[in-house]
N, C-alpha and C positions, 0 to 999 in steps of 0.2 A: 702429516701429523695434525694440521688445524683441521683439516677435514676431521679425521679420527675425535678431536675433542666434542665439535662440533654436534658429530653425530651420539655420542656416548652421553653429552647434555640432553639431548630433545630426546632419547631411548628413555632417560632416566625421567624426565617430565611427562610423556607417555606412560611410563611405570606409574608414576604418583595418579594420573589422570584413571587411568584404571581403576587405583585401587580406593582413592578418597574422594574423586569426582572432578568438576571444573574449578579453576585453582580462583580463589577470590579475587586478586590483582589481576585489573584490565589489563593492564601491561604484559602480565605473565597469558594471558587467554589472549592476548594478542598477538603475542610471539611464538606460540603453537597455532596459531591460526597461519601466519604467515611461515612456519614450516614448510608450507606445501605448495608453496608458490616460490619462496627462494631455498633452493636446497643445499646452498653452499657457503650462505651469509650469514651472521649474527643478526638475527634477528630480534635478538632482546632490543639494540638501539636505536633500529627501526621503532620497534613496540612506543619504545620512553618517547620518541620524540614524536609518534605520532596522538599519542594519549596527551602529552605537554600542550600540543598543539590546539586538540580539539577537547579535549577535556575529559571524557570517556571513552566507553569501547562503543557507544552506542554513538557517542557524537563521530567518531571515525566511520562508522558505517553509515551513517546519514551524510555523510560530507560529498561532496561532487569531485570528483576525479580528477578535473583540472586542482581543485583546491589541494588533493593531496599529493599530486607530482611535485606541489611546493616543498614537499620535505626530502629533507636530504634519503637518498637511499630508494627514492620511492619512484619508479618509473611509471611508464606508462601499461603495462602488462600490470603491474603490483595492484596500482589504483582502478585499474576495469575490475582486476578480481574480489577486492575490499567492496567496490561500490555494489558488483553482482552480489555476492554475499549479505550485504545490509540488503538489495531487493528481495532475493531470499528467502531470509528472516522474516518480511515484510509479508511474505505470504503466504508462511506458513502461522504468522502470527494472525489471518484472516482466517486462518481452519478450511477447513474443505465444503465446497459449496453446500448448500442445503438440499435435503432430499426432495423432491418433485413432492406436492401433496400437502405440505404444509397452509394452514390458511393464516392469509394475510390478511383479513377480514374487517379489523377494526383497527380506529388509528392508533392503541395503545403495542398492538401486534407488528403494525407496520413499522412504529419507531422501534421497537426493540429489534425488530429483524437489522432495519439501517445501522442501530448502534454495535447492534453482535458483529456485523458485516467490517465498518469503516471506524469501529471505535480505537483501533490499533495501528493505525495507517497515518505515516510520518509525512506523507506526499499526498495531494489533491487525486482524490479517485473517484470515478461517476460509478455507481449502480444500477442497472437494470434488473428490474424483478419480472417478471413474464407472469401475468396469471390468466384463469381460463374466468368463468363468466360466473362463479362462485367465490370468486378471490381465493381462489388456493394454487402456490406456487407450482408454475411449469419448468421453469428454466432462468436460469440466472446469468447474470455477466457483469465482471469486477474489468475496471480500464482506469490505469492509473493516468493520471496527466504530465506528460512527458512536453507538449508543448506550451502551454498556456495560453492559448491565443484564437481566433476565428476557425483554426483548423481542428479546433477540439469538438464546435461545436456541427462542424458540418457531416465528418465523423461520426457526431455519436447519434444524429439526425440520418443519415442514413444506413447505419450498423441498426440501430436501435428498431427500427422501421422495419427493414427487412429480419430480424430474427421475432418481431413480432408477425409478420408474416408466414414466416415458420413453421412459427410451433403454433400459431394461429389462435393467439392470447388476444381478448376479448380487454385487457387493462394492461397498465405498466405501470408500475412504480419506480422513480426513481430518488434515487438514495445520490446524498456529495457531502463531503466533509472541508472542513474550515479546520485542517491542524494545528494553524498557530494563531484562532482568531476565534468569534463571536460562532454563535450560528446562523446570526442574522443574514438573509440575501442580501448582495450585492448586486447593482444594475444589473451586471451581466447576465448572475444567476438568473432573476428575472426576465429579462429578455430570452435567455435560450431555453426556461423550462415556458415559456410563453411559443414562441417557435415550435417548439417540441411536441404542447399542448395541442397546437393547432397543424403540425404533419399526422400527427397519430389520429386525429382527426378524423381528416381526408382519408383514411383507410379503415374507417371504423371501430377504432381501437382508442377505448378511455384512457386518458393519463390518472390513475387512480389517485397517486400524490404525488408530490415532491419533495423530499424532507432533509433538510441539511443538519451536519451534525458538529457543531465546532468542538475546540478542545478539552474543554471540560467535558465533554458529552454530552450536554444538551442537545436537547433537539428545534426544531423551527420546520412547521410546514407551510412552504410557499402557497400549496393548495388552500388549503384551510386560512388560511393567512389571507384571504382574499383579494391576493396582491395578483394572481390571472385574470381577474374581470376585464 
């Protein structure tokens, strides 16, 4: 019989979702989102306590997995699929890469590319732009930062290197964002687009810029910024 109720609620919120679109209350978009992960639970009190928790539907999908097993109701199955779901979102809110051919030519081209790319991105992601000897885009590649640490940078020094290898780009651009900060570089930054500068180097391949983009979306180019000399 609780099964029966159960199922005759989320039929009827399916109905509504049909016919009027996504229901305004995170709470309620969040209790048909978890539908489909618990198919035998009230889900509404999951929804309340996890929106109580983190404040919106957006602050639940940003939260780390361990943070959400804290709630009652919320295992560890629940919290991989919420957290997959915010990554998700995350890239599809990045759009589908850019067509090969585009020119990246001038710095006002090149920060808007950065900003279109990483302007929507909740987590630290590097950019590689790939261009041929015109600056017009070859091949791109979005890598979010999942460790924060020396192994990011060794990573993207040699993924970076060899897909410009590749596709046999004459320049690279790269593109990093500052989601909850300045755009100004930080040592680090510095250090590794200086690194970076100088492997792309040794292979004949221009680092064209480096441009970070903090939260507000500004932009800051290290290159120009003549913080690589």
């Amino acid at each position: 019989m609780k099964e029966n109720l159960h199922e005759g609620h989320r039929e009827r919120m399916r109905a509504e979702y049909r016919k009027l679109g996504l229901p305004a209350e995170p709470h309620r978009q969040l209790e048909m989102l978890l539908f489909y992960i618990r198919p035998q639970v009230d889900t509404n009190k999951i929804a309340h306590r996890l929106v109580n928790r983190f404040g919106s539907l957006r602050g639940v999908l940003d939260a780390e997995p361990g943070e959400l097993t804290e709630i009652e109701g919320v295992g560890k199955t629940t919290a991989t699929f919420l957290h997959f779901i915010g990554a998700i979102s995350q890239a599809y809110g990045a759009g589908p890469p850019a067509k090969p051919g585009i020119p990246l030519d001038t710095p006002e081209r090149m920060e808007a590319f950065v900003r279109e790319r990483l302007g929507g991105q909740k987590h630290e992601c590097i950019l590689a732009a790939y261009l041929d000897a015109k600056r017009r885009l070859i091949h791109e590649r979005l890598a979010r930062d999942a460790a924060g640490s020396a192994a990011r940078v060794e990573n993207s020094l040699r993924v970076t290197m060899g897909l410009a290898l590749q596709h046999r780009a004459a320049g690279v651009l790269i593109g990093h964002n500052h989601p909850h900060g300045s755009p100004m570089p930080s040592l680090k930054d510095i250090a590794e687009a200086k690194r970076l500068k100088e492997a792309l180097r040794a292979i004949g391949v221009s680092l064209t810029d480096f441009i970070i983009i903090g939260e507000d979306l500004e932009t800051y180019s290290v290159t120009r910024g003549a913080l690589l000399i």
